[in-house]
C-alpha positions as CSV (number, residue, x, y, z in Angstrom):
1,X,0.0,0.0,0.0
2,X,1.4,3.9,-0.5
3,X,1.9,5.3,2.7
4,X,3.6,8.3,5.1
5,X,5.6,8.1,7.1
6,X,7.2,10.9,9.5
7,X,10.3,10.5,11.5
8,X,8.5,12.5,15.2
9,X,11.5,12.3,16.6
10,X,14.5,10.7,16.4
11,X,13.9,6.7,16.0
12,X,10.0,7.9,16.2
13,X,7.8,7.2,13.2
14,X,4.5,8.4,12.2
15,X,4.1,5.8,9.5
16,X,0.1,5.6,8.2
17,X,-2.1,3.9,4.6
18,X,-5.4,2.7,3.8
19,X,-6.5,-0.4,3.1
20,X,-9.4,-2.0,1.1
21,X,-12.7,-0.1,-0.4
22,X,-15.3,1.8,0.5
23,X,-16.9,0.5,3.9
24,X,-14.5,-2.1,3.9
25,X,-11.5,0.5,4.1
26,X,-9.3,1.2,7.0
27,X,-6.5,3.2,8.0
28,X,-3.7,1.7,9.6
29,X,-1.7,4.4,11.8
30,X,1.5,2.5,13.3
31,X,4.1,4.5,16.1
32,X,7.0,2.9,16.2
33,X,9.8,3.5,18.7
34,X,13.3,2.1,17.2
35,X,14.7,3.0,20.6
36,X,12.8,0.8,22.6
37,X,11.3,-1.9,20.1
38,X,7.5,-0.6,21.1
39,X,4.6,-0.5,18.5
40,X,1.7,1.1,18.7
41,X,-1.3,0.4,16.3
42,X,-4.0,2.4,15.5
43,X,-6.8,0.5,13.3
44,X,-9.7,2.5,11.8
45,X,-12.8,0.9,10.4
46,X,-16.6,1.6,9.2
47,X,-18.7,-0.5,11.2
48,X,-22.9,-1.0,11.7
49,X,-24.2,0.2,15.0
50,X,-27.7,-0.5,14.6
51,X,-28.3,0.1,11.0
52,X,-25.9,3.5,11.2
53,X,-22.9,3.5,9.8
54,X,-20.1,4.9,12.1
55,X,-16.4,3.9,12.8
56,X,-14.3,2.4,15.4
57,X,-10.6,2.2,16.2
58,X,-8.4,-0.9,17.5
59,X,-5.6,0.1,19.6
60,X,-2.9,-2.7,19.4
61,X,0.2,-3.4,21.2
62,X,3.2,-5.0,19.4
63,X,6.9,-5.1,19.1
64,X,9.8,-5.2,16.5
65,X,10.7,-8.2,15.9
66,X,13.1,-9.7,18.3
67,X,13.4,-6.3,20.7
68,X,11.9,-7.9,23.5
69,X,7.8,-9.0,24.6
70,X,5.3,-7.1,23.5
71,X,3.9,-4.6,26.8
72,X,1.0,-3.1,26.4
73,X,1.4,1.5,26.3
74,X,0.1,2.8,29.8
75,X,-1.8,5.5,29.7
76,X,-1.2,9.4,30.7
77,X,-2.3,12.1,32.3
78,X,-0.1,14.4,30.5
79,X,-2.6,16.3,28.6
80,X,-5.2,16.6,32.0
81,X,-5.5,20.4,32.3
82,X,-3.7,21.6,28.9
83,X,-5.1,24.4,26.4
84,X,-3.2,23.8,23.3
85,X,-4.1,26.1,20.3
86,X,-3.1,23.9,17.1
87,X,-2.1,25.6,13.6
88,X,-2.6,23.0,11.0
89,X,-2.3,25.2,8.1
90,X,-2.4,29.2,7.6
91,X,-6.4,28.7,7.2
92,X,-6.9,25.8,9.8
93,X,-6.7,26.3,13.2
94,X,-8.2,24.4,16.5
95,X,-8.2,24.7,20.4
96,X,-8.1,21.5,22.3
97,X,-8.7,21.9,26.2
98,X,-7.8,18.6,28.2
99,X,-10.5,18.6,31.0
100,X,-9.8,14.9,32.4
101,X,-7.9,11.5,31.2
102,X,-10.8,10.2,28.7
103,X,-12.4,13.8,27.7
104,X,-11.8,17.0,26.0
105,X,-12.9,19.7,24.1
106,X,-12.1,20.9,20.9
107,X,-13.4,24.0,18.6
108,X,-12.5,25.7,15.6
109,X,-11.0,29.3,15.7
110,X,-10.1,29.5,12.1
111,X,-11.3,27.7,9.2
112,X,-13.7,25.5,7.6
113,X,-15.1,24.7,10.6
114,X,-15.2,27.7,12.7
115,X,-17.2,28.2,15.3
116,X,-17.8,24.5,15.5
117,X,-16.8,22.9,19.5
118,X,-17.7,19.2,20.8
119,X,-16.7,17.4,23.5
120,X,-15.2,13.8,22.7
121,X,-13.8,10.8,24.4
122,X,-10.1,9.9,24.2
123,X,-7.5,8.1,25.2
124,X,-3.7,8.9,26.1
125,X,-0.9,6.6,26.0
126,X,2.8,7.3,27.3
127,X,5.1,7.4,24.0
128,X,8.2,9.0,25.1
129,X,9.5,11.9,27.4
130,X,7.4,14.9,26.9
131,X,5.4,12.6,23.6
132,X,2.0,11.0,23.6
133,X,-0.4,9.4,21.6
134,X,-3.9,10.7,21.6
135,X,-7.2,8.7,20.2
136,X,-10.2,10.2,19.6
137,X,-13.7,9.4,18.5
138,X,-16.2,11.9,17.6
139,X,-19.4,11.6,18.6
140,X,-21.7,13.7,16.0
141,X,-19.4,13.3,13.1
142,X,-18.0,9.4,12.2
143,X,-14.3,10.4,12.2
144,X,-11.7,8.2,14.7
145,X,-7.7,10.5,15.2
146,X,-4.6,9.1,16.6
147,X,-2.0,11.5,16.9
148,X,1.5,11.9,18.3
149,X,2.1,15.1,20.5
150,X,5.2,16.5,20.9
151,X,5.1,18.6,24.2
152,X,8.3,19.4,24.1
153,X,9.1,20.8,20.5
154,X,5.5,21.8,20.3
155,X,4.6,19.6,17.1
156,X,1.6,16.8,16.7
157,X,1.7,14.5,13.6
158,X,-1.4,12.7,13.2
159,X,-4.7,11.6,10.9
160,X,-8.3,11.3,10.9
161,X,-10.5,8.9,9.3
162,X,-14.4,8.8,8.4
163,X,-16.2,8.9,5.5
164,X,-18.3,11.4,3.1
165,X,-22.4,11.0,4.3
166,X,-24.1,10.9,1.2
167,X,-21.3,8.5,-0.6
168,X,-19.8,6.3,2.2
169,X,-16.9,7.0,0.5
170,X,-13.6,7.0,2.9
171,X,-12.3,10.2,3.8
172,X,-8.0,9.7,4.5
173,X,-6.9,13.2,6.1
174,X,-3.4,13.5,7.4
175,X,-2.4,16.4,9.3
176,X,0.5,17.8,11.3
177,X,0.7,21.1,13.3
178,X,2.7,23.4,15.0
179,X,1.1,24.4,18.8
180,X,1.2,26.6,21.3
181,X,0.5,25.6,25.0
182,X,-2.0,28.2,26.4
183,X,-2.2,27.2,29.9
184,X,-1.8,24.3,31.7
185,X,-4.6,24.2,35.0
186,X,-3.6,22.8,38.0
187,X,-6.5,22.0,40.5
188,X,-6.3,22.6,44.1
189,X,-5.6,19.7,46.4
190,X,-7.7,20.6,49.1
């Protein structure tokens, strides 16, 4: 299959294709860590939830061959409490605000969807010092993202997958931004 593939960081990659046709497409996003032998795979699909067509994501834990056992990512709270403002493109850019470990919000400040916000389910996994993964599912549109944020050198590579409404055809959209980190809330203990 053609593919991308983006080094993150060093021995990082961002490598992601689709596979198969229509509804029976998916997009395969893999993170692979050369340093420590760790793969992370991100598998995308159309699937029938009661007569609606929607999607859904696989998250599966691997390994390079003979690096070691395959150990599953843990999850982080790195994100819990961050306002990132995300420039994917002169004309597209997003606010993400981390409220907890499996929720946040994001809205459009400049673009084709501006003015647009929802709040979405996700999940965070542990990549690297100062890296995660994020997964998200939408829950008005059909789109699944996995992404790699780069907290330190303020940089996200990433895709989204869903498909066109009236055509079911699959829509493949890689992205990668440049961020600033707005705030970072800290709540009181007591």
């Amino acid at each position: 299959h053609p593919y991308r593939a983006v080094e993150v960081r060093p021995g990082i990659f961002f490598v992601d294709f689709v596979k198969g046709d229509g509804v029976g497409s998916s997009d395969v996003s893999m993170i692979i860590d050369r340093t420590d032998g760790k793969v992370t795979v991100a598998d995308s699909s159309f699937v029938d939830r009661n007569g609606a067509i929607r999607m859904h994501t696989d998250i599966i834990d691997g390994r390079i061959a003979d690096s070691g056992p395959i150990e599953p990512r843990l999850p982080s709270t790195e994100l819990v409490g961050k306002r990132i403002y995300y420039r994917y493109s002169p004309t597209e850019h997003y606010e993400h605000i981390y409220l907890n470990a499996g929720t946040f919000v994001w809205h459009c400040i400049k673009g084709g969807e501006v003015g647009l916000a929802d709040v979405d389910p996700i999940q965070v996994f542990e990549l690297a010092d100062g890296i995660v993964i994020l997964h998200w599912s939408e829950t008005v549109m059909p789109v699944e993202s996995i992404v790699v944020i780069d907290l330190t050198n303020g940089r996200s590579i990433g895709r989204m997958f869903c498909w066109d409404g009236p055509t079911l055809a699959p829509v493949h959209l890689p992205f990668d931004s440049r961020f600033t980190i707005l705030g970072d809330t800290s709540y009181p203990t007591d």
